[in-house]
C-alpha positions in Angstrom: 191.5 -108.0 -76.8 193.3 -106.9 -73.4 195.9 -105.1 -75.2 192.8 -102.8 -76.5 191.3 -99.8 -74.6 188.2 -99.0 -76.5 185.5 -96.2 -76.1 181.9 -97.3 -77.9 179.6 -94.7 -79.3 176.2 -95.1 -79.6 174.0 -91.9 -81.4 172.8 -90.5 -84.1 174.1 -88.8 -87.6 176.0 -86.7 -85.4 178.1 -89.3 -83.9 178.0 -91.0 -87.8 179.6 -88.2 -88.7 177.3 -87.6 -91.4 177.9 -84.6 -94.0 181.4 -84.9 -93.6 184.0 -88.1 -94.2 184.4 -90.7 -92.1 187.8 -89.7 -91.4 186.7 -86.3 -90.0 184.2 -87.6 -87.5 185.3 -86.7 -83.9 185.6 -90.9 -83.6 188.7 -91.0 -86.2 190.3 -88.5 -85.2 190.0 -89.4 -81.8 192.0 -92.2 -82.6 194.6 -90.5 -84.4 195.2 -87.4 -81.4 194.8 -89.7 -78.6 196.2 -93.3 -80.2 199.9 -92.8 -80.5 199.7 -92.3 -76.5 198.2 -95.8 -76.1 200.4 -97.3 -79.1 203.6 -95.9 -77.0 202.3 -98.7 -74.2 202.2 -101.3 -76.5 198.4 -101.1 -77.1 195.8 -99.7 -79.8 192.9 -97.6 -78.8 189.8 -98.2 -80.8 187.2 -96.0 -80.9 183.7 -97.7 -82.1 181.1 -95.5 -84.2 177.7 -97.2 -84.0 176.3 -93.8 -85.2 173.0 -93.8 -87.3 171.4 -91.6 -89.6 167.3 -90.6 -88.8 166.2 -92.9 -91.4 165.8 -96.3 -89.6 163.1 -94.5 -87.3 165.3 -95.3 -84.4 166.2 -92.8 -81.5 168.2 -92.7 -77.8 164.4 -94.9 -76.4 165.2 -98.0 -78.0 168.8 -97.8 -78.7 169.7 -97.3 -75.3 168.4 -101.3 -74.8 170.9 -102.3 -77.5 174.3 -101.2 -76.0 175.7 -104.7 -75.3 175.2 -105.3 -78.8 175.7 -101.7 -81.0 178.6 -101.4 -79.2 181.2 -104.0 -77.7 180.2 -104.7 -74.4 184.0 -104.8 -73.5 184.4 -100.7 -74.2 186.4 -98.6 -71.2 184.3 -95.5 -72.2 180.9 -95.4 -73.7 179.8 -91.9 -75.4 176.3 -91.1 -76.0 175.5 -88.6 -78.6 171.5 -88.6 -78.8 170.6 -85.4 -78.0 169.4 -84.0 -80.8 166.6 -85.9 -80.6 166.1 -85.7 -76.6 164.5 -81.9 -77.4 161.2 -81.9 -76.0 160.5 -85.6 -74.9 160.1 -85.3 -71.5 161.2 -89.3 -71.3 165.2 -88.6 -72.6 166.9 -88.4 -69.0 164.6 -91.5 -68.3 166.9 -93.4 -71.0 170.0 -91.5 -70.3 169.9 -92.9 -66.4 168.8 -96.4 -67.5 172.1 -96.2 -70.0 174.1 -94.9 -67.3 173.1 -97.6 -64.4 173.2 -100.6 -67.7 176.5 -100.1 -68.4 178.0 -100.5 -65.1 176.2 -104.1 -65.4 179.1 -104.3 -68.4 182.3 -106.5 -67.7 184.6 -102.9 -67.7 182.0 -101.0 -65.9 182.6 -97.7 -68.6 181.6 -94.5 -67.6 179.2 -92.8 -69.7 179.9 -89.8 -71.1 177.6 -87.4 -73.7 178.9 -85.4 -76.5 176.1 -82.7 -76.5 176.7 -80.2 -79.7 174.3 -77.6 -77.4 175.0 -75.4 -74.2 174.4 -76.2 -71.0 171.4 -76.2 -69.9 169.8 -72.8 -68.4 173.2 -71.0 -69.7 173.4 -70.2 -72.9 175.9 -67.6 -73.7 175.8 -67.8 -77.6 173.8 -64.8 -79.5 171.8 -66.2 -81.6 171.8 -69.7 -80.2 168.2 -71.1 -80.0 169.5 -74.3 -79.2 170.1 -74.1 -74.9 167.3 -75.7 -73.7 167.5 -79.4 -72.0 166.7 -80.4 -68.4 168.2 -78.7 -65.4 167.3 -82.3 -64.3 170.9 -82.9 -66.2 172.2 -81.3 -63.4 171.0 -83.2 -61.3 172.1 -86.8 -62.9 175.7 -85.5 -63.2 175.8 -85.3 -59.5 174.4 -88.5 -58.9 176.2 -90.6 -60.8 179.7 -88.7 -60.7 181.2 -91.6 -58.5 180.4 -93.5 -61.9 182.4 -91.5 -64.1 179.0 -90.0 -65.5 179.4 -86.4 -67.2 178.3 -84.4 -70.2 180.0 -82.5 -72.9 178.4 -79.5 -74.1 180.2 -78.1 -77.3 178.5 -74.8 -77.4 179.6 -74.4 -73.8 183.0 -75.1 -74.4 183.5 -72.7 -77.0 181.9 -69.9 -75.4 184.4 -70.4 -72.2 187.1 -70.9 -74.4 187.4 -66.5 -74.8 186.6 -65.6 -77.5 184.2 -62.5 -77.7 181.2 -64.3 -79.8 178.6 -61.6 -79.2 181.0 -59.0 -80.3 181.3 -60.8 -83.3 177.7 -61.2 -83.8 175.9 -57.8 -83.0 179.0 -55.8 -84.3 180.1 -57.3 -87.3 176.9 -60.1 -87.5 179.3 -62.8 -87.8 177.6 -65.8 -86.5 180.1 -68.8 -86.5 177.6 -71.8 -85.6 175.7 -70.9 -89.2 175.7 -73.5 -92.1 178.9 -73.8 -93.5 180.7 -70.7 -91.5 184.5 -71.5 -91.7 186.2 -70.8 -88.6 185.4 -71.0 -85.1 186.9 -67.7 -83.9 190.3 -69.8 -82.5 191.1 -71.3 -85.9 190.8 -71.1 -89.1 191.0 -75.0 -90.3 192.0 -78.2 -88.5 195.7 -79.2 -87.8 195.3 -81.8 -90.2 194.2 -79.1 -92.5 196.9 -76.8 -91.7 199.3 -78.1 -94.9 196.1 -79.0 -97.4 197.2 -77.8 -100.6 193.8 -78.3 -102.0 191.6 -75.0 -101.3 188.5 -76.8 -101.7 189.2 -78.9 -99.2 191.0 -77.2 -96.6 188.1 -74.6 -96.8 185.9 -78.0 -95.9 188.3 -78.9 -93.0 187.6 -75.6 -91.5 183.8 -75.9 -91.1 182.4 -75.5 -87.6 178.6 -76.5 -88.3 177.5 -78.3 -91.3 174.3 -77.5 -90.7 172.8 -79.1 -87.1 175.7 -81.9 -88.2 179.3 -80.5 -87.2 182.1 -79.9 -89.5 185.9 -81.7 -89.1 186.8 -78.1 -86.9 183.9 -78.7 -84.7 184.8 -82.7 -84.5 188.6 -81.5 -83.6 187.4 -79.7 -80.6 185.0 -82.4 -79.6 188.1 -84.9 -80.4 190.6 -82.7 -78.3 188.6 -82.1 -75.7 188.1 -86.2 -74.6 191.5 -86.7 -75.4 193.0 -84.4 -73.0 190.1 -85.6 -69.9 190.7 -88.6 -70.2 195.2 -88.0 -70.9 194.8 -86.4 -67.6 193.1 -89.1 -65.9 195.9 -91.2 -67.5 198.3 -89.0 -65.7 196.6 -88.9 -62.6 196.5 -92.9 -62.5 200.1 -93.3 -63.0 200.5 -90.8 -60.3 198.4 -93.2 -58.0 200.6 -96.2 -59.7 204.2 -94.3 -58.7 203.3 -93.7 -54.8 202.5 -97.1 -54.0 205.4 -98.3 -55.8 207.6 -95.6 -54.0 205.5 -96.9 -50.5 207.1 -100.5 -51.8 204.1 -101.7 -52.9 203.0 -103.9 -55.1 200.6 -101.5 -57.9 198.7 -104.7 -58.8 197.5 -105.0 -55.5 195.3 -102.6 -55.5 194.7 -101.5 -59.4 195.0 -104.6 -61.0 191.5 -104.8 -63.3 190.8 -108.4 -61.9 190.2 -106.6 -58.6 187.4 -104.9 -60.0 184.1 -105.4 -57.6 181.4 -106.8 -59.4 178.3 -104.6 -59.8 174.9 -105.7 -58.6 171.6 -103.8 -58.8 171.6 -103.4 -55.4 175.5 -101.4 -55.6 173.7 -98.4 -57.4 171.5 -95.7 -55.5 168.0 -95.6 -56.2 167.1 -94.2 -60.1 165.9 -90.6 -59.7 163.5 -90.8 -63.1 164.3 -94.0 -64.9 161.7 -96.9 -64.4 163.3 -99.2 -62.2 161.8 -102.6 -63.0 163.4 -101.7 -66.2 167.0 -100.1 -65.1 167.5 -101.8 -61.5 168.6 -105.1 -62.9 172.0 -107.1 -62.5 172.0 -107.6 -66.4 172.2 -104.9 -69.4 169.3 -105.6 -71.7 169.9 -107.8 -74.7 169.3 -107.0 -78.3 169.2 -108.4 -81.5 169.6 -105.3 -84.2 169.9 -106.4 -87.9 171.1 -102.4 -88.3 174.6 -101.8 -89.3 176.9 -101.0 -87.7 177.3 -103.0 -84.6 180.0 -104.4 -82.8 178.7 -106.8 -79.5 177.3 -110.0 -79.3 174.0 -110.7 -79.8 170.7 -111.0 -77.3 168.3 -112.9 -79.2 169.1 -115.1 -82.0 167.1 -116.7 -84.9 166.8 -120.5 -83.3 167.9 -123.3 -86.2 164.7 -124.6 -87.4 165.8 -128.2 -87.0 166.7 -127.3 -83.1 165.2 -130.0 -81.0 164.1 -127.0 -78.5 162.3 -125.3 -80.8 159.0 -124.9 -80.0 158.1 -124.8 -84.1 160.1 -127.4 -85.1 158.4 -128.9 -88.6 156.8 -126.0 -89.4 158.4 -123.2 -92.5 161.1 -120.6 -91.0 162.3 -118.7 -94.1 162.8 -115.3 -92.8 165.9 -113.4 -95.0 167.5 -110.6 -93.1 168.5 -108.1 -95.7 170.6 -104.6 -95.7 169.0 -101.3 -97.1 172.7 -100.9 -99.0 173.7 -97.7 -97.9 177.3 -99.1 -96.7 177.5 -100.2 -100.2 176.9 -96.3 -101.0 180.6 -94.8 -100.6 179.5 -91.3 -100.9 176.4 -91.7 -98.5 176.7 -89.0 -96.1 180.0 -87.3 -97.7 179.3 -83.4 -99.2 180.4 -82.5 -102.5 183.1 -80.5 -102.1 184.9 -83.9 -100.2 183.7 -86.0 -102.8 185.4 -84.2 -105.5 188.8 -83.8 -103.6 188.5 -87.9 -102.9 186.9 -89.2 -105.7 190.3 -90.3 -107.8 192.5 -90.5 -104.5 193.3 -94.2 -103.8 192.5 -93.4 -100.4 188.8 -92.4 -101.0 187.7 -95.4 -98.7 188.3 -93.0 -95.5 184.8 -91.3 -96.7 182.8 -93.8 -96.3 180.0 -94.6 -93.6 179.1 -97.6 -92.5 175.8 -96.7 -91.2 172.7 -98.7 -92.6 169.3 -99.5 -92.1 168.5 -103.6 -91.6 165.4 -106.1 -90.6 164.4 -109.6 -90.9 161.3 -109.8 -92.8 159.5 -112.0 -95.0 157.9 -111.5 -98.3 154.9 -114.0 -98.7 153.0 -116.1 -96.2 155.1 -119.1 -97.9 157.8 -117.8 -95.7 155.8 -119.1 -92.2 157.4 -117.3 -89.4 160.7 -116.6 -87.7 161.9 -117.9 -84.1 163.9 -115.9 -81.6 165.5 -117.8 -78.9 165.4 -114.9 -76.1 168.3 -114.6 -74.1 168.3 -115.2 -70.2 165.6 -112.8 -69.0 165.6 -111.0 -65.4 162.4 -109.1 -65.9 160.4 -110.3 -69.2 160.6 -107.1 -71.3 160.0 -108.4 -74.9 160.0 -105.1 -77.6 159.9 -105.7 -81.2 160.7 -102.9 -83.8 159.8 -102.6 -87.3 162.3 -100.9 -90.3 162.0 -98.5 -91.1 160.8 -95.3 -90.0 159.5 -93.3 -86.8 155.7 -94.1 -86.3 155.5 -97.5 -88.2 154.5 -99.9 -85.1 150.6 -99.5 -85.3 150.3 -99.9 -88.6 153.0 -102.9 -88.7 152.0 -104.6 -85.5 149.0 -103.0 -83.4 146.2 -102.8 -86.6 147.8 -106.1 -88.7 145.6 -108.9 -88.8 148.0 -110.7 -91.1 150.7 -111.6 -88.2 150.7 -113.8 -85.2 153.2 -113.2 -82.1 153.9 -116.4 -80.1 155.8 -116.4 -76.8 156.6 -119.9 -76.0 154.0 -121.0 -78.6 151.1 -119.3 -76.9 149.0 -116.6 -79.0 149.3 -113.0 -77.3 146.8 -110.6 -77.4 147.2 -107.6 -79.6 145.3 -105.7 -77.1 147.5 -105.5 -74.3 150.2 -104.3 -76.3 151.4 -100.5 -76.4 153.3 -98.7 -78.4 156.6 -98.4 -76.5 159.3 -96.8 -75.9 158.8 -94.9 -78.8 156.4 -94.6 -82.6 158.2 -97.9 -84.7 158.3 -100.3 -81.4 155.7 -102.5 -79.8 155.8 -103.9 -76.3 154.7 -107.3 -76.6 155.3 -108.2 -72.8 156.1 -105.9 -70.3 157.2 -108.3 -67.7 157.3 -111.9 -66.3 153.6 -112.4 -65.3 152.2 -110.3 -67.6 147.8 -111.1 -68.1 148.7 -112.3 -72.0 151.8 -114.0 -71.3 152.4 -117.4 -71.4 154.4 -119.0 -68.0 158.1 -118.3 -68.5 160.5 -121.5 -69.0 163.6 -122.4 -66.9 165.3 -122.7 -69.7 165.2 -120.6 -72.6 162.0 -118.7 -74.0 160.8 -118.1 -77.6 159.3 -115.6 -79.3 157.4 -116.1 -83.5 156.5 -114.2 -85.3 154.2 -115.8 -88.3 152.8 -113.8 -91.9 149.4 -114.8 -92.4 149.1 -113.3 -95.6 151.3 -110.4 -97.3 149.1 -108.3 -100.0 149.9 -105.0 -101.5 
């Protein structure tokens, strides 16, 4: 809606929120510091959590493909919050650029901006912190793509600016306040929401800096705070920019008005410093269909109608069942004890819950033939299938099964010249128009089976 500014995260249990309610993610409360500014203009601010927890084997490789889908592809600001699991791949930043040049392909061009719970890297200034690795290739990409709104959060960092004395708390009195369950961050004690809590139990829990690698609400309220303000001052500076034309008589419209926006071609961005570009020079964002919850876009591929005239398999079984591994049905999935006891006779209890969940399609026997994706329009030819759910499932599920057949526009590809790619439960099926086991793309629209020859135990 236009009377919606919207910032879509994409990541991992962190970004869930995981070990903590829902309503104490840095997403939620987000919305509540930083809404009532938008709300005073007549609008609503909405802040999407696509978060996930580790369980459906996915990571930042594949899940950077899916951001037209995970997350609206209509958000002002998208946040990235995979870092956890960018530690030692040497292929992260590869994604991270590809996510950063895709979304200016998106109809509100966002800026993409990470919430790293680390330092920066090559600085730490925690004691004890082991955690201050990364890339000074980071560096590098924040330079690069600054005229994009591009930038990096790094929590650890911020903290350890912010004054207080951390290593004198550390080596003198061994207080180390990024430990499990430490309350306090050496500024506060609990969170503002916190400050009135009646309940000890649970203003104790609202004063948690670090779960355990997940943050606690204090953490999330410094994460929280911290956007709010950046992006409260770029409000300010933009109305600035809005009062001198209008003092210069001139209409603002004229030159801020959103249907001014240049459109964004491949050619418009620099040359990618480590990203592949057949795969992230392209005029299009890839396209996705992710039977994972929660997601919030449109979809890439689609299951084609079985009785649809262009479908290639037409007359044949398609009984495929998509099905949900029921953790949103799981209101205490992700919540710790000490918040489940202080919600669990409160009306309002619902504000713990996650909506994070493994999905597929799948079928059960051989009696359930095959499914049929109608691809979306394709620029390059990349076709990736994933398997749920886990982190090294795709040899096992696609590479060494002899009881399923891939079609692309009903010709047989070759097991052999797939790879396992871009990471341990995805298989790359084509890597692009022309490939040696492909069949010739169509002008119109191409499709993709995938057939059980036999299901046994």
């Amino acid at each position: 809606p236009t009377n919606t500014y919207g910032t879509g995260t994409i990541g991992s249990s962190v970004a869930a929120g995981h070990d903590n309610c829902n309503f104490d993610s840095y997403e939620r409360q987000m919305e509540r510091t930083f809404g009532p500014v938008w709300e005073a203009a007549g609008m609503k601010l909405v802040c999407e959590n696509a978060g996930e927890g580790g369980g459906c084997g996915d990571d930042f490789a594949n899940q950077v493909f899916c951001i037209k889908q995970n997350v609206s592809p209509n958000i002002d600001i998208a946040h990235y919050t995979w870092t956890y699991f960018e530690v030692g791949n040497e292929h992260a930043l590869e994604a991270r650029e590809s996510l950063v040049r895709w979304a200016q392909m998106l109809p509100r061009q966002p800026p993409v901006h990470v919430f790293n719970t680390f330092e920066l890297p090559g600085k730490p200034h925690l004691p004890a912190d082991t955690d201050a690795g990364g890339s000074l290739m980071e560096y590098t990409l924040a330079r690069y793509y600054a005229k994009y709104g591009y930038n990096a959060f790094y929590m650890r960092s911020g903290y350890a600016k912010g004054g207080y004395d951390y290593t004198t708390a550390f080596k003198e009195n061994e207080v180390n306040h990024f430990e499990a369950n430490h309350v306090g961050d050496g500024y506060h004690t609990v969170t503002r929401y916190g400050e009135n809590e009646e309940d000890p139990n649970r203003k104790s829990s609202l004063g948690v800096l670090m779960r355990n690698w997940h943050p606690g609400p204090l953490a999330f309220q410094f994460v929280a705070d911290t956007f709010s303000y950046l992006y409260a001052k770029a409000m300010l500076e933009a109305l600035d920019r809005i009062e001198e034309e209008m003092n210069n008589g001139k209409d603002p419209l004229d030159t801020w008005s959103a249907k001014k926006r240049k459109i964004m071609l491949k050619t418009s961005l620099p040359e990618p410093k480590v990203c592949d570009p057949l795969y992230c020079t392209v005029d299009e964002a890839p396209g996705c269909i992710n039977y994972e919850r929660p997601t919030y876009g449109w979809w890439g591929a689609k299951v084609e109608d079985p009785n649809d005239n262009f479908n290639p398999h037409k007359g044949e079984v398609q009984n495929w069942e998509p099905w949900l591994d029921g953790q949103e049905k799981d209101l205490w999935h992700g919540v710790p004890k000490q918040d489940q006891a202080f919600f669990e006779d409160r009306d309002d209890k619902e504000v713990c819950r996650h909506l994070d969940g493994c999905g597929a399609i799948s079928a059960t026997s051989k009696d359930n033939g095959s499914v049929v994706f109608r691809l979306p329009k394709q620029e390059v030819g990349l076709v990736v299938l994933c398997g749920c759910c886990g982190k090294d499932i795709a040899t096992e599920m696609f590479l060494n099964n002899p009881d399923i057949e891939i079609r692309y526009n009903s010709q047989l590809l070759d097991p052999t010249t797939w790879d396992i790619w871009p990471n341990g439960k995805c298989v790359r099926l084509l890597k692009k128009f022309g490939a040696a086991s492909a069949a010739a793309a169509t002008t119109g629209h191409n499709y993709l089976s995938v057939k059980v020859q036999n299901i046994t135990d």
